[in-house]
C-alpha positions in Angstrom: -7.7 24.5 8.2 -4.5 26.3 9.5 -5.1 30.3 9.7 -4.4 32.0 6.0 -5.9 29.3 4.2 -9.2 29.9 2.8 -11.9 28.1 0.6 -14.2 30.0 -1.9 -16.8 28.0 -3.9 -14.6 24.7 -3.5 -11.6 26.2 -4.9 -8.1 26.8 -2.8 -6.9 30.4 -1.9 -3.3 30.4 -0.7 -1.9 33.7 1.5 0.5 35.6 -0.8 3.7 35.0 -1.9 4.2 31.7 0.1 7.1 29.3 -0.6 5.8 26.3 1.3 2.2 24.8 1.8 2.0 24.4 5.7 1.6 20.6 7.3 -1.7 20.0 7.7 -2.9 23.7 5.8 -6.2 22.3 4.8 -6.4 19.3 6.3 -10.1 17.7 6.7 -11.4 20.4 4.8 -14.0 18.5 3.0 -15.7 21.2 0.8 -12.3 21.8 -0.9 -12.8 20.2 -4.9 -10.1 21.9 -6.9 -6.7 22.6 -5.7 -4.2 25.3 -8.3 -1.0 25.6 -6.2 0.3 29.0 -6.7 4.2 29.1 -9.0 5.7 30.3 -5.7 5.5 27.1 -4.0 8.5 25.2 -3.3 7.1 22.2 -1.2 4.0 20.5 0.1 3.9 20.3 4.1 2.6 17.1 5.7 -0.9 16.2 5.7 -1.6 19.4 3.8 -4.5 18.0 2.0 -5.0 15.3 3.7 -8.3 13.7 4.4 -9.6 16.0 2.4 -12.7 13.7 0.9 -13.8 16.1 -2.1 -11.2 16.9 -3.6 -10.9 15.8 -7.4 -8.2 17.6 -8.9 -5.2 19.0 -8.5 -2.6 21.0 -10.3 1.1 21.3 -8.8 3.4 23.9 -11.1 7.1 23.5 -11.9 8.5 25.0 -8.6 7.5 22.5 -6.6 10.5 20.0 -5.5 8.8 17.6 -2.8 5.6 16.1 -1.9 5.4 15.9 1.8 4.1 13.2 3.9 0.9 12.0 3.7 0.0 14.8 1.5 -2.8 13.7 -0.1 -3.6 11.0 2.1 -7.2 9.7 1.9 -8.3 12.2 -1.1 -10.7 9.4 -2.3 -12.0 11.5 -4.8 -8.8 12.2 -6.4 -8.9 10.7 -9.8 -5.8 11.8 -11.5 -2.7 13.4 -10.7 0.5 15.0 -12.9 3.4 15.1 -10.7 5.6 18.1 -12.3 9.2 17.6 -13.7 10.7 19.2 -10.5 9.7 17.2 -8.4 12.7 15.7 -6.5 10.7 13.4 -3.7 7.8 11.8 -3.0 7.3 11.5 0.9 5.9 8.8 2.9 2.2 7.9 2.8 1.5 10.5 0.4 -1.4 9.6 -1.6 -2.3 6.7 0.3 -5.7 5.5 0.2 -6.6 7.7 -2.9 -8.8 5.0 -4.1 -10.2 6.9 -7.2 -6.8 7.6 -8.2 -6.2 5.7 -11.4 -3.4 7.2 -13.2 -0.5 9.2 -11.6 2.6 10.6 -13.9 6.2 10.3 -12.5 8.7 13.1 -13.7 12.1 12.2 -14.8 13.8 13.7 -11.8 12.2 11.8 -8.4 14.9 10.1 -6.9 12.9 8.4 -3.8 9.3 7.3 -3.3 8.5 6.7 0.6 7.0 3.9 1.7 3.0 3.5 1.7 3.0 6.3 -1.4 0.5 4.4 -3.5 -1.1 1.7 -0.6 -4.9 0.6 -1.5 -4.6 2.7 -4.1 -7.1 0.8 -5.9 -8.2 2.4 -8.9 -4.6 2.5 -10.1 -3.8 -0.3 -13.1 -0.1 0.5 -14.0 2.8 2.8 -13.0 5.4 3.6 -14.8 8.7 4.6 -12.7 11.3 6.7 -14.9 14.9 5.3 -14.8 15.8 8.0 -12.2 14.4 7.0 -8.8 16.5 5.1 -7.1 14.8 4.0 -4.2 11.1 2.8 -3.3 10.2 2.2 0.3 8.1 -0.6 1.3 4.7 -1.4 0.6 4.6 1.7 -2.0 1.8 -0.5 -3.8 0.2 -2.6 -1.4 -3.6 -3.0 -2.1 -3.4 -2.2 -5.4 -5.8 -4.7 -6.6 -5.5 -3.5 -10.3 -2.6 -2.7 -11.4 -1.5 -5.8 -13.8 2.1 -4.0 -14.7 4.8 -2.1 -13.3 7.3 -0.3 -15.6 10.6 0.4 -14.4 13.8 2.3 -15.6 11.9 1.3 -19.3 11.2 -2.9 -18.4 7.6 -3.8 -17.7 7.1 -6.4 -15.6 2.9 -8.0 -15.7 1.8 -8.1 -12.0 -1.1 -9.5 -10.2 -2.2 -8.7 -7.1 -2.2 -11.3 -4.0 -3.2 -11.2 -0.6 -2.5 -7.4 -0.9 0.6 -7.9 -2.3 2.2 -6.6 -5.8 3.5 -9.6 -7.2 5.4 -10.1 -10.2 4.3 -12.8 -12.7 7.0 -14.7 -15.2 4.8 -17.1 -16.2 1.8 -18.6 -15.9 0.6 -22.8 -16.7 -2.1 -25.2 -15.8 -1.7 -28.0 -13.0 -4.2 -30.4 -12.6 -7.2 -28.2 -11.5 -4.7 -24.7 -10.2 -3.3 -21.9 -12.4 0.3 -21.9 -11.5 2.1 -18.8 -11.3 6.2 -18.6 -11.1 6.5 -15.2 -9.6 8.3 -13.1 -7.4 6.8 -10.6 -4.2 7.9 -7.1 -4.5 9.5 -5.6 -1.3 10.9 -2.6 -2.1 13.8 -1.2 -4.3 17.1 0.5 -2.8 19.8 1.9 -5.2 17.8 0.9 -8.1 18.0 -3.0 -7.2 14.7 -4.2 -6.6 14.3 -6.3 -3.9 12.1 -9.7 -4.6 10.7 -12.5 -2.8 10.8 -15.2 -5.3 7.4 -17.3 -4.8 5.1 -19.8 -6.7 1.3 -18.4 -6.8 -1.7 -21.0 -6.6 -5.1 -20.1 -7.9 -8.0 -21.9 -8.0 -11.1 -19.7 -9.4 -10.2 -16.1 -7.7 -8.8 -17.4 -5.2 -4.9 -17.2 -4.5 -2.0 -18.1 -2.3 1.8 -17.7 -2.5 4.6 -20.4 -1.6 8.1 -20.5 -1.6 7.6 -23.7 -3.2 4.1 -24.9 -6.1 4.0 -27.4 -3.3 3.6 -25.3 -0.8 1.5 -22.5 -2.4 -1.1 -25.4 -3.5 -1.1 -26.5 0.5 -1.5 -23.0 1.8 -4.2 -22.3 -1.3 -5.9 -25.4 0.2 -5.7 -24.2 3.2 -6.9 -21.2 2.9 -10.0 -22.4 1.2 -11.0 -24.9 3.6 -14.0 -23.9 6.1 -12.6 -25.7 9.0 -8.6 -25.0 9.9 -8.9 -25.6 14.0 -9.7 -22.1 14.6 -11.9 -23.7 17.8 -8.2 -24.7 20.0 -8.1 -20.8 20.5 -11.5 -19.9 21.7 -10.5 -19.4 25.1 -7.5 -16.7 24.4 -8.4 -13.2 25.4 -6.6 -9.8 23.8 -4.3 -10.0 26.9 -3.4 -14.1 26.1 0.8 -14.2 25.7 2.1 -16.3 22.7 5.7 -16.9 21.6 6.6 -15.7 17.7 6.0 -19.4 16.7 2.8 -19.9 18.3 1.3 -15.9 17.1 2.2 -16.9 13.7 0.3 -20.3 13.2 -2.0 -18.5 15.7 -2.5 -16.3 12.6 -2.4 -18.8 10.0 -5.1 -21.1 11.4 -7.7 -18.4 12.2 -7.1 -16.2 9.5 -6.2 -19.2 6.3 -3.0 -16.4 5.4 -0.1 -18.0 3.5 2.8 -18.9 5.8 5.6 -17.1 3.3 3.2 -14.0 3.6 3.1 -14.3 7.3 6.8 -14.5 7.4 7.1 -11.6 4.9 5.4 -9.5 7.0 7.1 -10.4 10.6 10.5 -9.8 8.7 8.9 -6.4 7.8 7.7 -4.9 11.0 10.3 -6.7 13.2 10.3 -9.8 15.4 10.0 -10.0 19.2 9.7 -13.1 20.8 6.0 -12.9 22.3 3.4 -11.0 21.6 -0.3 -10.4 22.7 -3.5 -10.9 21.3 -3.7 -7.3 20.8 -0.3 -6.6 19.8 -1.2 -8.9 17.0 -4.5 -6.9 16.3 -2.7 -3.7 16.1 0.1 -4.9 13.9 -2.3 -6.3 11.5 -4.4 -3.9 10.8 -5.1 -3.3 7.3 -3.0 -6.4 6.1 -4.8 -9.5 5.2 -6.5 -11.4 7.4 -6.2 -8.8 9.9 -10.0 -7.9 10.1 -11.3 -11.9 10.7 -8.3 -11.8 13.0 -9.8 -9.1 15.1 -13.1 -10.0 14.6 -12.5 -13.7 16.0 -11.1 -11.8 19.3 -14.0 -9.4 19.7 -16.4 -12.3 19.7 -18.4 -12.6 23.1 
C-alpha cells in the first residue's frame, strides 16, 4: 500500500484533496472491503486496487473520467460495479478476473474498452455496451462462461460461450445426434464495426467445438471427445524440443483435442513465428484452453 493510503475497519481513506488514485495505491491490500472514492478524483492509476481479494464494493463519483489498467484486477469478491456517466475509458485488464462480478453498468460516454477488461469474468451473464464506445480490444470477454447475450449500440445478440470464447449464436438445429450452431467468434470491435469469425458450433451433451465449416466443427467435436488422438508420437519432446508453426499447432491439437479454427484464431492473435519451443508454447498458452493439459503433458516425468 503506497505511503498516504490508509485502511480503517476495511474501509478506504484517501490523503486530501487528491485528483488521481496512484498505480498500484492499495494494491494487495487484502483487508480492504469497501472502497468510496472521494469527488476529487479524476482517474484510477494502474493496479490501484488490484489483487485486492476482499474487496466487495465500490463506489466511483462523477469526476472520475478513466479506469486505469488493471485496476481492479483480481477483486474476486467484487460483485457489482456502477461505472459513472463520466467515465471516458476503460483501460486494459481492468476488472479481469473479478469472478463474482455479475453485473457491471456502462455509461453513455466510454468511447474504448481495453483488451482483457471483462476476461474469466465469470459470474457476468450479459453486458450491455451503449451506442457510444467505439472500440473493444481483444478478448474483453474471454472466459465468460455465462453470459448468454451481448447488447450493443441497442441490438442484442444471444451468445454462448466456447472453448473460452464469446461466440455469437444465429441459430440453432438438430443433426443427427449434434446441436448445430451457425455462429460467429467475437474478436474485437474497432470504429464501431465488430470484428467476427464466422464459425459452425458442434455440441454433443456439454461438450462443444467450433468449425469454419458443420463438417469440420462435428470432426474437431469428435476429436476432441475421443480418449486416444496420438498424444504418445510426442512423449519424447522436452520444453527445449524446436517445432515449426505447422508442427506446434497439430502439436497442440493432438495433445490438447483444441479446435483447429480456435488454434488458428489464436496464432493470428498473438503473432506467428516460424518455430517455436515447447516452452514458448507453454507460456503463450497459458490461461487459453487446452493450455493446462498442454503443460501438464510436458511436466510429466
Amino acid at each position: 500500500m503506497k505511503a498516504g493510503y490508509l485502511v480503517e475497519d476495511g474501509v478506504a481513506i484517501f490523503p486530501k484533496g487528491i485528483t488521481e488514485i496512484e498505480n498500484y495505491a492499495f494494491y494487495n491490500c487484502s483487508g480492504l472491503t469497501s472502497v468510496i472514492i472521494p469527488d476529487s478524483v479524476t482517474s484510477i492509476g494502474t493496479c490501484a486496487f488490484s489483487c485486492c481479494s476482499g474487496l466487495t464494493s465500490v463506489i466511483i463519483p462523477d469526476s472520475v473520467t478513466s479506469i486505469g489498467t488493471c485496476a481492479f484486477w483480481g477483486c474476486s469478491n467484487l460483485t457489482s460495479v456502477i461505472i459513472p456517466d463520466s467515465v471516458i475509458s476503460i483501460g486494459q485488464y481492468a476488472f479481469y478476473n473479478c469472478t463474482s462480478l455479475t453485473s457491471v453498468v456502462i455509461p453513455d460516454r466510454v468511447t474504448s474498452i481495453g483488451d482483457y477488461v471483462f476476461y474469466a469474468c465469470i459470474g457476468l451473464t450479459s453486458v450491455i455496451i451503449p451506442d457510444s464506445v467505439t472500440s473493444i480490444g481483444d478478448n474483453t470477454f474471454k472466459w465468460c462462461i455465462r453470459i448468454t447475450a451481448l447488447t450493443i449500440a441497442n441490438k442484442t445478440y444471444q451468445t454462448k460461450c466456447v472453448d473460452g470464447l464469446l461466440t455469437i449464436i444465429y441459430n440453432e438445429r438438430q443433426h443427427k445426434e449434434y446441436t448445430i450452431y451457425k455462429a460467429a467468434i467475437f474478436e474485437n470491435m474497432s470504429n464501431k464495426n465488430m470484428c467476427l469469425t464466422p464459425c459452425y458450433v458442434a455440441q454433443l451433451d456439454e461438450v462443444c467445438a467450433h468449425g469454419k465449416t458443420l463438417k469440420a466443427a462435428i470432426k474437431d467435436l469428435k476429436w476432441k471427445l475421443a480418449e486416444e488422438r496420438g498424444q504418445e508420437q510426442y512423449a519424447d519432446l522436452t520444453k527445449d524440443s524446436i517445432l515449426s508453426l505447422e508442427d506446434a499447432k497439430l502439436c497442440y491439437h493432438v495433445i490438447t483435442g483444441s479446435c483447429s479454427i480456435g488454434i488458428d484464431n489464436f496464432v493470428n492473435m498473438v503473432g506467428a513465428k516460424e518455430q517455436y519451443t515447447i516452452a514458448e508454447i507453454i507460456k503463450l498458452t497459458k490461461g487459453n484452453y487446452g493450455g493446462d493439459l498442454f503443460e501438464q503433458y510436458f511436466n510429466k516425468e
